[in-house]
Residue frames as qw, qx, qy, qz and C-alpha x, y, z in Angstrom:
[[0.000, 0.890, 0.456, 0.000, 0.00, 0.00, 0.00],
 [0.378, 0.577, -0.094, 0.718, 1.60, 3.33, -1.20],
 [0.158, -0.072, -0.375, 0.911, 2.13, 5.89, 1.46],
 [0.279, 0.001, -0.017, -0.960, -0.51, 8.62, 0.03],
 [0.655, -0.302, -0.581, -0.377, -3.52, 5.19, -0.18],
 [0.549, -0.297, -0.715, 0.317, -2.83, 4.33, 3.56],
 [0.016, 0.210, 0.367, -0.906, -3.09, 8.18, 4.91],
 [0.505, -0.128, -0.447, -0.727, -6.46, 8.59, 2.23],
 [0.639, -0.335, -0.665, -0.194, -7.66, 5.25, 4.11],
 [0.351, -0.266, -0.608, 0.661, -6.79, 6.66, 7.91],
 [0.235, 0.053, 0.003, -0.970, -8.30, 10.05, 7.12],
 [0.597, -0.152, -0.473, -0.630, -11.54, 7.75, 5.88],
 [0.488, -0.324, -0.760, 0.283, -11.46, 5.64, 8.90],
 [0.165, -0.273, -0.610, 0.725, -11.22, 8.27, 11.18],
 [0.197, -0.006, -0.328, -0.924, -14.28, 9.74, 9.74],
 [0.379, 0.145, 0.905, -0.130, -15.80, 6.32, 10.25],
 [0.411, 0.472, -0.344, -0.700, -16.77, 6.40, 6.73],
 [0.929, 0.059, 0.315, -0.185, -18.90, 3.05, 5.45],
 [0.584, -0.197, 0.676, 0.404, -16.66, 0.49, 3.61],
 [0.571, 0.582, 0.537, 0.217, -18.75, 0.77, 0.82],
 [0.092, -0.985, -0.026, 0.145, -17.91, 4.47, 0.80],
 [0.341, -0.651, 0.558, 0.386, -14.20, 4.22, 1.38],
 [0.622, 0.082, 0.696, 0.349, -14.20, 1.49, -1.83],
 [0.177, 0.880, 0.434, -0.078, -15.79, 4.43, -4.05],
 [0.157, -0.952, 0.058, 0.254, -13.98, 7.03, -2.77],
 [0.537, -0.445, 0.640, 0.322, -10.54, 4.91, -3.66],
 [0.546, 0.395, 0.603, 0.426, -12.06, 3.76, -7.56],
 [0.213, 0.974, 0.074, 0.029, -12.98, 7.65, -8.15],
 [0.394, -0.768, 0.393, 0.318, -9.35, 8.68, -6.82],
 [0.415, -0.393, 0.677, 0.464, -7.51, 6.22, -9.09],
 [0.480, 0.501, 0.588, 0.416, -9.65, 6.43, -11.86],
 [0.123, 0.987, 0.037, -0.096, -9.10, 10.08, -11.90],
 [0.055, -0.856, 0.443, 0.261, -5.44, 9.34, -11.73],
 [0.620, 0.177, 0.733, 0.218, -5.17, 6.31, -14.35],
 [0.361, 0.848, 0.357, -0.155, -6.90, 9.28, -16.71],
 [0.178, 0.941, -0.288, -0.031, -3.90, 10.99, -16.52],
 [0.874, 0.160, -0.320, 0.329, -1.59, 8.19, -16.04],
 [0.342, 0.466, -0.493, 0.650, -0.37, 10.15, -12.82],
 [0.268, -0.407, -0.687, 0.538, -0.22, 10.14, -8.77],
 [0.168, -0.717, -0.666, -0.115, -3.29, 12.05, -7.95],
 [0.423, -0.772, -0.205, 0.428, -1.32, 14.17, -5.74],
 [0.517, -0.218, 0.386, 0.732, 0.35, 15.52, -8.65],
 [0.049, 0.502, 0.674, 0.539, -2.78, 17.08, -10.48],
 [0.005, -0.308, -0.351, 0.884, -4.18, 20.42, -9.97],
 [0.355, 0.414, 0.622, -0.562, -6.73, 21.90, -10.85],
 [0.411, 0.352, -0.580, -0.609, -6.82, 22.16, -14.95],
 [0.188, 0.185, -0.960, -0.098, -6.75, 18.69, -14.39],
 [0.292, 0.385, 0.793, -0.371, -10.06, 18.23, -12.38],
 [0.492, 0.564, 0.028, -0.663, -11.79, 20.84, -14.72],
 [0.382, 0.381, -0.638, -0.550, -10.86, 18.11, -17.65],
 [0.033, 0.023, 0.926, -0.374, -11.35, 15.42, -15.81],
 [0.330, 0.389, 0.733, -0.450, -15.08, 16.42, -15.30],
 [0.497, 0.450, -0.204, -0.713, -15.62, 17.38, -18.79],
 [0.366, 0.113, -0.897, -0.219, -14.86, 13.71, -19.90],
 [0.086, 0.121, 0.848, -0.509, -17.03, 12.57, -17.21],
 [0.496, 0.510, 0.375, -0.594, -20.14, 14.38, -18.87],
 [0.355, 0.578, -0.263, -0.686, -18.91, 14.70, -22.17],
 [0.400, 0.253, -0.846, -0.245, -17.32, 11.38, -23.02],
 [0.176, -0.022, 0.777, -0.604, -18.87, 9.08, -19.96],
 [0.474, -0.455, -0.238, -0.716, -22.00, 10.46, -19.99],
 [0.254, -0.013, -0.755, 0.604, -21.75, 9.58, -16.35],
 [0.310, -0.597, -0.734, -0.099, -24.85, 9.97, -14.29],
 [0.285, -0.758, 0.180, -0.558, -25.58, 13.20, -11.95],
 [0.787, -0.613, 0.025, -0.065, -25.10, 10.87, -8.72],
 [0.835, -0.262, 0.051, 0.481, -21.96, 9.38, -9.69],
 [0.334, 0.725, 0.018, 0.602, -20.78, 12.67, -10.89],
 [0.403, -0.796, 0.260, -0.370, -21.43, 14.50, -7.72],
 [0.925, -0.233, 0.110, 0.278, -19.63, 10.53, -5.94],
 [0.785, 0.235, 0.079, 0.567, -16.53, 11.61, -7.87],
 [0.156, 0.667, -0.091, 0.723, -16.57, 14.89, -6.60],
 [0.539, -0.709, 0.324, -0.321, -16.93, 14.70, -2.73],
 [0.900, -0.308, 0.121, 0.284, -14.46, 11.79, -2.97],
 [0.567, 0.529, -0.028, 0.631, -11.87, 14.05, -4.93],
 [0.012, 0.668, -0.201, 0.716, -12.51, 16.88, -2.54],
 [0.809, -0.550, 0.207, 0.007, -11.80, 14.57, 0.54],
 [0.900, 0.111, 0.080, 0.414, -9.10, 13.25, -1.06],
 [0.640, 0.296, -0.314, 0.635, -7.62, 16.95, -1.41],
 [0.302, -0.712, 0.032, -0.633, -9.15, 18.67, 1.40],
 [0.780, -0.572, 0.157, -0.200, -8.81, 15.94, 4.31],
 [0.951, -0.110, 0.087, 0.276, -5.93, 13.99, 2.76],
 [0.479, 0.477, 0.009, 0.737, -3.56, 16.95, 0.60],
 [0.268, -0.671, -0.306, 0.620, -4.80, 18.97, 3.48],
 [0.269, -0.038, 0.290, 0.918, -4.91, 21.29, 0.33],
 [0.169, 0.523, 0.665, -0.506, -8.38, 23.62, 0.78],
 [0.142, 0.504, -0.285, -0.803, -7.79, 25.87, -2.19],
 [0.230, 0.131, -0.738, -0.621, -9.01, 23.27, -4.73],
 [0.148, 0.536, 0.814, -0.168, -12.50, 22.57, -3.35],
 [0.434, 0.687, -0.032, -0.582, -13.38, 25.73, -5.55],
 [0.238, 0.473, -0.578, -0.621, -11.93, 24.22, -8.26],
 [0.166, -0.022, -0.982, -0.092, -14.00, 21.09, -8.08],
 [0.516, 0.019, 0.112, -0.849, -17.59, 21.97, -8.40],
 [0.475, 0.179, 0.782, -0.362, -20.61, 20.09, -7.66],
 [0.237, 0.527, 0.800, 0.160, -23.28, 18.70, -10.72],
 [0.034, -0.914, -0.363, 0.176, -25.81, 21.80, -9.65],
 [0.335, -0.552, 0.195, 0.738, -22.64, 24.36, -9.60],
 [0.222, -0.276, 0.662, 0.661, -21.45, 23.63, -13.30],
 [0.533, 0.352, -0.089, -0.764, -25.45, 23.61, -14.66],
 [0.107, -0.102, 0.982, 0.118, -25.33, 19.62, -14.75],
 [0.554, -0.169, 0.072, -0.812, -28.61, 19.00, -15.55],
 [0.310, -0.074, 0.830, -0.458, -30.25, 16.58, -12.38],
 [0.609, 0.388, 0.275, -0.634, -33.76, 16.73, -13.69],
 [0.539, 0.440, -0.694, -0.185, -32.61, 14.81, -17.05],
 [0.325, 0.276, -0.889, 0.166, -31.82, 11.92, -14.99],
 [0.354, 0.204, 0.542, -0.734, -34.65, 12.24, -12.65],
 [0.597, 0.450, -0.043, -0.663, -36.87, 12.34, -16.06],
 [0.462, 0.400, -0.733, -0.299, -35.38, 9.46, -17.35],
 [0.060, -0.051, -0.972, 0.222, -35.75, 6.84, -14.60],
 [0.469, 0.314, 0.462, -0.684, -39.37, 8.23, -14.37],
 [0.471, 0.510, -0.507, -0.510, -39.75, 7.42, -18.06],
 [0.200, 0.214, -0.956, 0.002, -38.64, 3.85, -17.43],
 [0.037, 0.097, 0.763, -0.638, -40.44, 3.12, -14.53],
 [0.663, 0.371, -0.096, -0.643, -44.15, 4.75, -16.56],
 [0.374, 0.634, -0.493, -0.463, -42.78, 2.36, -18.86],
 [0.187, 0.424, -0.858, 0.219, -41.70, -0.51, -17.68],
 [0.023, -0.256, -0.844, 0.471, -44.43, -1.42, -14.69],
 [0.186, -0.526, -0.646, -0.521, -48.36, -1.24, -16.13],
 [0.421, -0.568, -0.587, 0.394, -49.14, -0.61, -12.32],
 [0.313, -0.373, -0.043, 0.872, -46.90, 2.61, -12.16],
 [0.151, 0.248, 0.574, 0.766, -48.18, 3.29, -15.47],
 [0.307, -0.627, -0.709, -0.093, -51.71, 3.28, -14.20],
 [0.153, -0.763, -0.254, 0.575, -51.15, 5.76, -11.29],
 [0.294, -0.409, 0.151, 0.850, -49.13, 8.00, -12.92],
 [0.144, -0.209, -0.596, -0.762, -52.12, 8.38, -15.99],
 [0.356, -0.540, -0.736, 0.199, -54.26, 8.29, -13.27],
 [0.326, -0.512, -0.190, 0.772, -52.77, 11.36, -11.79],
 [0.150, -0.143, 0.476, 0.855, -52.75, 12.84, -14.95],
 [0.200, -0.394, -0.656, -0.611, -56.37, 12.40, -16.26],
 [0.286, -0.693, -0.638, 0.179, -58.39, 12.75, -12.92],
 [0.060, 0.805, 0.121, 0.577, -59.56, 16.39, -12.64],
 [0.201, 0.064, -0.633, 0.745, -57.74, 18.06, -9.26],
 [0.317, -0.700, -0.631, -0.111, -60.24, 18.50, -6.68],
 [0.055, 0.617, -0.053, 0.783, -61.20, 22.22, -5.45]]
């Protein structure tokens, strides 16, 4: 275990962050630095701002795991690089004009789609007249 993965995983313990959490945090981290084929701690902030343009542009990564890949970067340099200046540079979904509601509209879409039941209400909702 490198040096800079064993202080990332103490900084996530003492947090008492869930495993499932800490395993996340650690696949965002090194797939952010696998992107660039460098140590994480070596990337500043040009680098996140590309970083999250492939994420939407090429990806097409979801809003959740977007926003996942951003609060595990900005632990990674805010609790582990101890380095506060680049949580501006490492905006949230909402910040950068991601749009949530897309994704929100889409699993509703399925779901209509998918389940006759769901269907039902949701044409239910839609045709019964509101009541005054």
């Amino acid at each position: 275990m490198t040096e800079l993965r064993r202080k990332m995983l103490e900084e996530l313990q003492l947090r008492n962050y869930s495993p499932n959490t800490q395993r996340a945090y650690f696949r965002c981290v090194a797939d952010f630095a696998k992107h660039f084929k460098a140590a994480p701690d070596r990337l500043g902030p040009e680098h996140v701002r590309e970083y999250q343009l492939f994420l939407v542009q090429r990806k097409k990564l979801s809003w959740s795991l977007f926003n996942q890949t951003v609060c595990a970067l900005r632990f990674f340099y805010h609790d582990v690089l101890h380095r506060n200046w680049m949580i501006e540079h490492i905006p949230y979904a909402d910040e950068i004009g991601f749009p949530a509601d897309r994704f929100f509209e889409a699993a509703l879409f399925v779901a209509v789609q998918s389940d006759p039941a769901v269907n039902k209400h949701f044409l239910g909702l839609v045709s019964d007249p509101v009541p005054v």
